[in-house]
Structure formats: structure tokens, C-alpha cells
C-alpha positions as CSV (number, residue, x, y, z in Angstrom):
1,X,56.2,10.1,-5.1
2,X,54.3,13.7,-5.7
3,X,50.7,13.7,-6.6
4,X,49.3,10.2,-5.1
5,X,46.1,9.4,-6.4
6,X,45.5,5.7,-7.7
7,X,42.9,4.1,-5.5
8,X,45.1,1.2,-4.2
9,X,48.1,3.8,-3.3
10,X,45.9,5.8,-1.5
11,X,44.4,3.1,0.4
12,X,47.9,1.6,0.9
13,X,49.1,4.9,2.5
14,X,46.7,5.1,5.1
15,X,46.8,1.1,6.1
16,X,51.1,2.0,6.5
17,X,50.0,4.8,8.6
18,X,47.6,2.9,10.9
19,X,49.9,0.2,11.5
20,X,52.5,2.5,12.3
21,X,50.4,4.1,15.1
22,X,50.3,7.5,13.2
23,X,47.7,9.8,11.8
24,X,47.7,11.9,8.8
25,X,46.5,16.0,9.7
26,X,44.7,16.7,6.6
27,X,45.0,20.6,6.4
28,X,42.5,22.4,4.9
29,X,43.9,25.6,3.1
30,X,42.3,28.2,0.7
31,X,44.7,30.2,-0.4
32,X,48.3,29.2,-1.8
33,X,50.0,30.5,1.0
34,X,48.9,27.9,3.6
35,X,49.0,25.2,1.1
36,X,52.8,25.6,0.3
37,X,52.6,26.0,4.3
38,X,51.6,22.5,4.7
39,X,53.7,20.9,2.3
40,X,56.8,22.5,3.8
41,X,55.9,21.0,6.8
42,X,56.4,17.8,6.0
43,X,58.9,18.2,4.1
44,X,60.8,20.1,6.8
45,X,60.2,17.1,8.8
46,X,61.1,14.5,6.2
47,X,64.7,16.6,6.1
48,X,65.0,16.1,10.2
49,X,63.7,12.5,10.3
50,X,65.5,11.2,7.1
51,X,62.4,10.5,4.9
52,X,61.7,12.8,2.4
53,X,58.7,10.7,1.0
54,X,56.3,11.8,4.4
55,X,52.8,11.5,3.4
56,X,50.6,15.0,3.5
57,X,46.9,15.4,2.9
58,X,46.1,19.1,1.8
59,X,42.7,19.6,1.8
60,X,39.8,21.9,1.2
61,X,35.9,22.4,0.8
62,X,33.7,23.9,-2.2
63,X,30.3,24.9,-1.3
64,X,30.4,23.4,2.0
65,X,27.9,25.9,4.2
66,X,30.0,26.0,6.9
67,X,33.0,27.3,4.8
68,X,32.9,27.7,0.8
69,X,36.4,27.6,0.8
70,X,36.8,27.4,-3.1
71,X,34.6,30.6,-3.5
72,X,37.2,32.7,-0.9
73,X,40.2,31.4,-3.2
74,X,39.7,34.3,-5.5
75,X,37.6,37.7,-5.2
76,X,35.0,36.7,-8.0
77,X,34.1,33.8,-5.5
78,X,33.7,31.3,-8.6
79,X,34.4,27.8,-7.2
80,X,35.3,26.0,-10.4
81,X,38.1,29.0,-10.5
82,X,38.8,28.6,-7.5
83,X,39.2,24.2,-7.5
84,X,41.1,25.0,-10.8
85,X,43.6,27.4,-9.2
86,X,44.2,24.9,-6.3
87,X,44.8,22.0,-8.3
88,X,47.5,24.2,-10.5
89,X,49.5,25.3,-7.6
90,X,49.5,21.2,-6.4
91,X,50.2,20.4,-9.8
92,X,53.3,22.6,-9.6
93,X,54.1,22.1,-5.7
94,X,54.0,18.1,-7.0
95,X,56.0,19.0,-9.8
96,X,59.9,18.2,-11.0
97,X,61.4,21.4,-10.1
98,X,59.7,22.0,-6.5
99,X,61.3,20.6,-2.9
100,X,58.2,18.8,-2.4
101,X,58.0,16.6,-5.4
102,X,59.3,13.6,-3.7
103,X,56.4,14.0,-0.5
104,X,53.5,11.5,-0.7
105,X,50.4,14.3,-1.6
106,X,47.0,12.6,-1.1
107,X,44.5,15.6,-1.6
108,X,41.6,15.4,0.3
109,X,38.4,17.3,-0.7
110,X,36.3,18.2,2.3
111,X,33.1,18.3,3.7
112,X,31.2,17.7,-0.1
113,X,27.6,18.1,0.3
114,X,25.8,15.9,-2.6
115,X,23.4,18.1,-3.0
116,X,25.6,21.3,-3.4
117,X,28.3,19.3,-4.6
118,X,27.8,16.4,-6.7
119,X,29.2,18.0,-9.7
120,X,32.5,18.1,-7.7
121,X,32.1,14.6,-6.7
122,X,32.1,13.5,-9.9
123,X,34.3,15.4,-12.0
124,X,36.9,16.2,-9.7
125,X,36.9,12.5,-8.3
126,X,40.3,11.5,-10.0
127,X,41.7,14.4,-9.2
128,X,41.6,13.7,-5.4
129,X,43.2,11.1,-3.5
130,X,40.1,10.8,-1.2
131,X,36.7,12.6,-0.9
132,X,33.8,13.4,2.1
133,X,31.0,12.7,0.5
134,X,29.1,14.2,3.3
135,X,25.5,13.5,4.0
136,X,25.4,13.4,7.7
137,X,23.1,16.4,8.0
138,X,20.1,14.3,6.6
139,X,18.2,10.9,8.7
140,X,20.7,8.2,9.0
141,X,19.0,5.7,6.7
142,X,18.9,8.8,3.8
143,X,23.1,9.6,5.1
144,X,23.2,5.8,4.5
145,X,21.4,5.7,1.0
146,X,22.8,8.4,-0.5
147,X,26.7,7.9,0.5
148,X,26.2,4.1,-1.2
149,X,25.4,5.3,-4.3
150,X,28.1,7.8,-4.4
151,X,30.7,5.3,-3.5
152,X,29.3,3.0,-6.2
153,X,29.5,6.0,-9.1
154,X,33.4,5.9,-7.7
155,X,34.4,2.8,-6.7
156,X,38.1,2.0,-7.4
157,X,38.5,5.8,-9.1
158,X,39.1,7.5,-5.3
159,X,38.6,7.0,-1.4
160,X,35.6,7.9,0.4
161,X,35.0,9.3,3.3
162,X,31.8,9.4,5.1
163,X,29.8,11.1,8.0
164,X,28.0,8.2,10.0
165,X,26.3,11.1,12.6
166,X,26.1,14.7,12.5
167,X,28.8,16.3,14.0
168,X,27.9,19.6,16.0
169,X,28.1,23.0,14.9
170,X,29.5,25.9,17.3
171,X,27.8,28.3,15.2
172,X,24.2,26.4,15.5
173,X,21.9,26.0,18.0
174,X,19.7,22.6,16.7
175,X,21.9,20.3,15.9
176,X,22.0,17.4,18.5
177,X,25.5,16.4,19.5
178,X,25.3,12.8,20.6
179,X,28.1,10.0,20.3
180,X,27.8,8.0,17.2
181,X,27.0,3.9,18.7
182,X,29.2,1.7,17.4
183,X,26.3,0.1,15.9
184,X,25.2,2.8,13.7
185,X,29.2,3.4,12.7
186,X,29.0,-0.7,11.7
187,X,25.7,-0.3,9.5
188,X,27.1,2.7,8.3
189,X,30.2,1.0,6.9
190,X,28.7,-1.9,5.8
191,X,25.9,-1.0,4.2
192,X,27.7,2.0,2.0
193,X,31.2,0.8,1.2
194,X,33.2,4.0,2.2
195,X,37.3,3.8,3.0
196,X,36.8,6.0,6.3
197,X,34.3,7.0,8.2
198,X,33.8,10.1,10.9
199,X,31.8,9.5,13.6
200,X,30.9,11.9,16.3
201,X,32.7,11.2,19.0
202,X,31.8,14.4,20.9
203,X,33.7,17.4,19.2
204,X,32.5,20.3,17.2
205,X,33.8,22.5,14.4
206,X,35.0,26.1,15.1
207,X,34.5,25.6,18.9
208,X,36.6,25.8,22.0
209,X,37.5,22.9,24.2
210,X,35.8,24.2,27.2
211,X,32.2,23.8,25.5
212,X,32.5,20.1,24.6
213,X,34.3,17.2,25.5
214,X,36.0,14.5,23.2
215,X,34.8,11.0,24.4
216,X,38.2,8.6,23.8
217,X,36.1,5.4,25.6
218,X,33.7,6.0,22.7
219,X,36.3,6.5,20.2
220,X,37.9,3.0,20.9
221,X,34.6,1.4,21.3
222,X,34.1,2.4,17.5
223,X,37.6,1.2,16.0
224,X,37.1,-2.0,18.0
225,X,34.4,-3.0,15.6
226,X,35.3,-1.0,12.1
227,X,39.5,-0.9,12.6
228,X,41.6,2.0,12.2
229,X,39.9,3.7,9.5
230,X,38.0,6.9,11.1
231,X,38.4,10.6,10.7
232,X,38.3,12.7,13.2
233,X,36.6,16.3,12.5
234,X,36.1,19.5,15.0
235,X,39.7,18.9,16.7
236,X,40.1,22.4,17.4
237,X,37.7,21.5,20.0
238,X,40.0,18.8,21.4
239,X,42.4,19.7,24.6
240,X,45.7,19.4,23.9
241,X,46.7,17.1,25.9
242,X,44.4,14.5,24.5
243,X,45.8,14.9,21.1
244,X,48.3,12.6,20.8
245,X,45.8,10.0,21.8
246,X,44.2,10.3,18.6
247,X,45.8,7.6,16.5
248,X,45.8,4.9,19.1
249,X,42.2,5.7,19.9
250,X,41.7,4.5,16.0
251,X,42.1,7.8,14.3
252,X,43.7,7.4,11.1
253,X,42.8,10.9,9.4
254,X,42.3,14.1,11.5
255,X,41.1,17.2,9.9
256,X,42.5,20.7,11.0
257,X,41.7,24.4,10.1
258,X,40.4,26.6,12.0
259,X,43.5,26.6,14.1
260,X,45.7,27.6,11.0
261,X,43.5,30.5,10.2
262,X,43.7,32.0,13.6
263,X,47.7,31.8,13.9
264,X,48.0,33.0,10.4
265,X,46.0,36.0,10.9
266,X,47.4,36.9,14.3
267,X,50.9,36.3,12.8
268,X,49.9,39.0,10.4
269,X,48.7,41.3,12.4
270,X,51.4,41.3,14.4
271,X,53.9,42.0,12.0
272,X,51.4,44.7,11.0
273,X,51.1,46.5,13.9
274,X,55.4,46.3,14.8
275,X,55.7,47.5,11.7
276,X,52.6,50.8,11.4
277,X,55.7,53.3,10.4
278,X,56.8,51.7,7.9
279,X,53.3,51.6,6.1
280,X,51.5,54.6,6.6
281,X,52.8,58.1,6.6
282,X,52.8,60.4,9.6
283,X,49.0,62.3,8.7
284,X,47.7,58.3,8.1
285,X,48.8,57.6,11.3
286,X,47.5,60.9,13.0
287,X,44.3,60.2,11.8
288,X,44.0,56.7,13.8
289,X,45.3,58.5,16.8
290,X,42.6,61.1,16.5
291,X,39.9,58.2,16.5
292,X,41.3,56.7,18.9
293,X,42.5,53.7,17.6
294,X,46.0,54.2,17.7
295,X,47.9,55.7,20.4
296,X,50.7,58.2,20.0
297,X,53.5,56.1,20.8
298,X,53.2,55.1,17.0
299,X,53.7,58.5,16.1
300,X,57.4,58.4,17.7
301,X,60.0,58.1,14.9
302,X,61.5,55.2,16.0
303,X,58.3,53.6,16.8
304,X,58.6,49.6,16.8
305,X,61.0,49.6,13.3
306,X,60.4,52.5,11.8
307,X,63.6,53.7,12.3
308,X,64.9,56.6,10.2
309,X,61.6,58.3,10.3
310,X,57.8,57.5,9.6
311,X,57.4,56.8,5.6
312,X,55.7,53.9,3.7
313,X,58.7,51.2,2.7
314,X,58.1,48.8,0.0
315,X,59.4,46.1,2.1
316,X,56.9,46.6,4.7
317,X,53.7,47.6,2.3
318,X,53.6,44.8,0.0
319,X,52.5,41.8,0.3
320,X,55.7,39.2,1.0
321,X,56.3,40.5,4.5
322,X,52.3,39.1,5.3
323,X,53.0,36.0,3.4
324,X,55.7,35.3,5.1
325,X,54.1,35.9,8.3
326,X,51.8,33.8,7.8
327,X,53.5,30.9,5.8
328,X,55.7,30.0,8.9
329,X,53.3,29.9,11.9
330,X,51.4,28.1,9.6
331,X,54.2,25.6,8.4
332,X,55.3,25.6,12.1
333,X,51.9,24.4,13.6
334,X,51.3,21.5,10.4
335,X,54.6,20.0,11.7
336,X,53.9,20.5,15.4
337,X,50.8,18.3,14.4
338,X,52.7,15.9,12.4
339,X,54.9,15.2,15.6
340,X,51.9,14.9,17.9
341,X,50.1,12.4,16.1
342,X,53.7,9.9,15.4
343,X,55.0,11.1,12.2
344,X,58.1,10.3,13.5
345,X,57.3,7.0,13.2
346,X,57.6,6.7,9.8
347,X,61.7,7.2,10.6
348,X,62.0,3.3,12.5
């Protein structure tokens, strides 16, 4: 299918995926590595399970506080650039000559403040298979007022997702954290017209598990009243073994970064440090040993694999060798999602 982005499509891939008892990871990614990363997941998956049409939500932020993810794409930190570049390598990744052009893509943008983004929100709405139009940081009646209006500047042209309740911040110390009701997640549905909603359901962005707790009972409580149409947000902060709980607790979309990020850059420096003779040259080296951040096991010919002697090697200093390191942790943990929450389902 490539690119999916007609309203009823988009809304038809994410009913199939809630009566199938699965939900989609939407990845966030900012660079193109990690995006190629999460569409080789599923299709690497769609090749084991015999459908090469998986759906996959890539996904990022633009001026979003808690990550500008469109300003980091390039060095200038221009966010239009950055959107522009994004949507050129999906273009391609979608397009006639890639492995992925048969995949489902329903990109998501994230976390779209109105008032930092609401040039986004408009003219990068058909562009997108679904947007957050996120005003949960204001009073819920203002979260409620503003999100309608969006949704009816868009209606029909792309999916909307909304925040009902705030949804705490590791990094902050006055947000409240309390459990969206499931009457405030009804009014909030009703009274705005979004596709999806997040409520806060106890989890946190950029957190670890041990500092909050997910509340499932809560969770159910919710999709009891509104269905199978919420989004789950801050799942680093969920334990693992309540993950695959997710989608029958009435999760349909589950958002996921800050996990990728931490692989990918332990992944490269890993193959960085195995691989310190083969970048630097003996004096480089020397000098980190003399401040004491090295020791002088890397100044050892055959340190780690710098065999035949200490010397930079193309292979090693440019950049493909960190790609790659990165590119398949990352690849590997998008499909280790995509198992967790029933992708696999998709195949019966």
C-alpha cells in the first residue's frame, strides 16, 4: 500500500488492528537512520509472518518542548527543513523501488502544541496519516476547546489524536500525575471529535518504571466507555512484563522513543570503543591514556580489532559502521515491539 493517508484508510487501519487484539508502536525517529530502522522492522516481520502489507506508524515531533525533534534533524535546527527532509526520505522509503513500498505507512506527527505548532497542524495535515494535536498542558475545558476547533479545521483531511489529561513529566517537578476518570476521557471525546485519545493512565515520558506505576484497572475502565481507540504515551516507564497487556487493556496506538535512542547510542558506542585502534592513531590514543580516560590496554596492537597495528581505517572512521550499529538494535527492538503487542496476529 506505501504512504497511507486518506482519512477513511487510516481510520480503517486502526479499527482492523483493534479487532484483531493488536497495537500499532508508533516510533518516533529524527534522523533517517532510525526511520529506515522502523520500517525494516516490519517489513522483516511481514517476510517471517507472510504479510508484507504490516501496518507501521513512524512518527516524530516539531517544536514539542520536551523534544524538538524536527530542529535536531539537521545542524541548522530549522524545523520546516527538517519536516521537509523527513517527509522526502518517507516519500522515497514508500516509493516503487524500496522493499518497504508494499508496508501500510501511516505517519504520525507527535506531541503538536497549537500554540508552537499550528502552522504544522495545518499545512502538514494531509501529509500525515494522524496528528496529536496536543493541548493537555492547559485547564481541561481550554484542552477541550481548543482540540475541537482543530479537529473541525481538519475533519475528514487526517486523524486526531488528543491528550484528555496531562501526562507527567520525569524531567518536571509541577505537573500533577493523576489518572484520567473515565468521565473526563468521555467529555473529552465527545465534546471535541478526535479519532484517539491519550489519557493518563499513570505513566511518564523519559522515566524509569520504578518511579511510577501503569494503572491497567484504570486503563480498562477508560476503553469500557470510549472503545479501543486510546494511545498510550510514556511506555518507557511501563515494566515489561505488563506490556503485552497493552492492546487488550484498550490500547490501540502506543508511542515509543526514548528506548530507541538509548539502544542506538549504546550500540554506537560499543562498536566505538571495540573498535578505538582502528580510529585514532597511537599519540591520539596516548593522549586519553594520559588523562585518564583510556587505559593502556588500548594501546596494545592487537587491542579489541585493531589487528595489524594501531592506524585510523576508513572502514572504522566513517560513518556506515555507526549507522549500522545503530540501524539494527534499533530495527531489532521496533520488531520486538511489534511481537509484544500481537502483530502476529495480522498472520491468522
Amino acid at each position: 500500500m506505501g504512504l497511507t493517508l486518506d482519512y477513511s484508510q487510516v481510520k480503517e487501519v486502526y479499527a482492523q488492528a483493534a479487532e484483531r487484539g493488536v497495537a500499532i508502536p508508533t516510533f518516533c525517529a529524527e534522523d533517517r537512520e532510525t526511520l529506515e530502522a522502523i520500517l525494516a522492522a516490519a517489513y522483516e516481520l511481514g517476510q517471517e509472518i507472510g504479510v508484507p502489507n504490516l501496518p507501521v506508524a513512524p512518527a516524530w515531533t516539531c517544536r514539542y518542548p520536551g523534544r524538538k525533534q524536527m530542529t535536531l534533524v539537521t545542524q541548522c535546527a530549522d524545523p520546516y527543513l527538517g519536516m521537509e527532509m523527513m517527509h522526502s526520505d518517507l516519500q522515497l522509503f514508500a516509493g516503487e523501488h524500496s522493499p518497504y513500498r508494499n508496508l501500510t505507512i501511516v505517519p504520525h506527527l507527535d506531541h503538536a502544541f497549537p500554540w508552537h505548532d499550528m502552522d504544522v497542524l495545518l499545512q502538514y495535515a494531509d501529509r500525515f496519516a494522524s496528528v496529536m494535536c496536543d493541548a493537555s498542558e492547559r485547564p481541561f475545558e481550554e484542552n477541550i476547546e481548543i482540540t475541537a476547533k482543530y479537529v473541525e479545521q481538519v475533519k475528514g483531511k487526517v486523524l486526531v489524536e488528543g491528550g484528555v489529561d496531562e501526562v507527567f513529566e520525569a524531567t518536571g517537578d509541577k505537573h500533577k500525575n493523576e489518572a484520567t476518570t473515565v468521565e473526563q476521557a468521555r467529555r473529552f471525546l465527545s465534546e471535541t471529535g478526535v479519532d484517539i485519545i491519550v489519557p493518563n493512565v499513570g505513566t511518564e515520558h523519559r522515566a524509569t518504571a520504578d518511579k511510577v506505576k501503569y494503572n491497567s484497572r484504570r486503563a480498562r475502565e477508560i476503553s469500557r466507555e470510549v472503545g479501543k481507540i486510546m494511545c498510550l504515551h510514556g511506555t518507557s516507564s511501563v515494566p515489561k512484563e505488563d506490556l503485552s497487556t497493552l492492546p487488550q487493556d484498550g490500547f490501540v496506538k502506543i508511542n515509543i522513543f526514548t528506548i530507541l535512542a538509548v539502544k542506538g547510542g549504546q550500540s554506537v558506542a560499543d562498536v566505538v570503543l571495540r573498535n578505538l585502534g582502528n580510529i585514532f592513531t597511537s599519540d591520539q590514543l596516548e593522549r586519553y591514556v594520559a588523562d585518564g580516560i583510556l587505559s593502556k590496554n588500548v594501546l596494545s596492537p592487537d587491542y579489541a580489532q585493531a589487528f595489524g597495528g594501531i592506524k585510523p581505517r576508513l572502514n572504522s572512521a566513517a560513518n556506515p559502521m555507526r549507522r549500522r550499529a545503530w540501524f539494527t538494535i534499533v530495527k531489532d527492538t521496533c520488531k520486538e515491539y511489534m511481537r509484544t503487542f500481537n502483530y502476529e496476529n495480522y498472520a491468522r
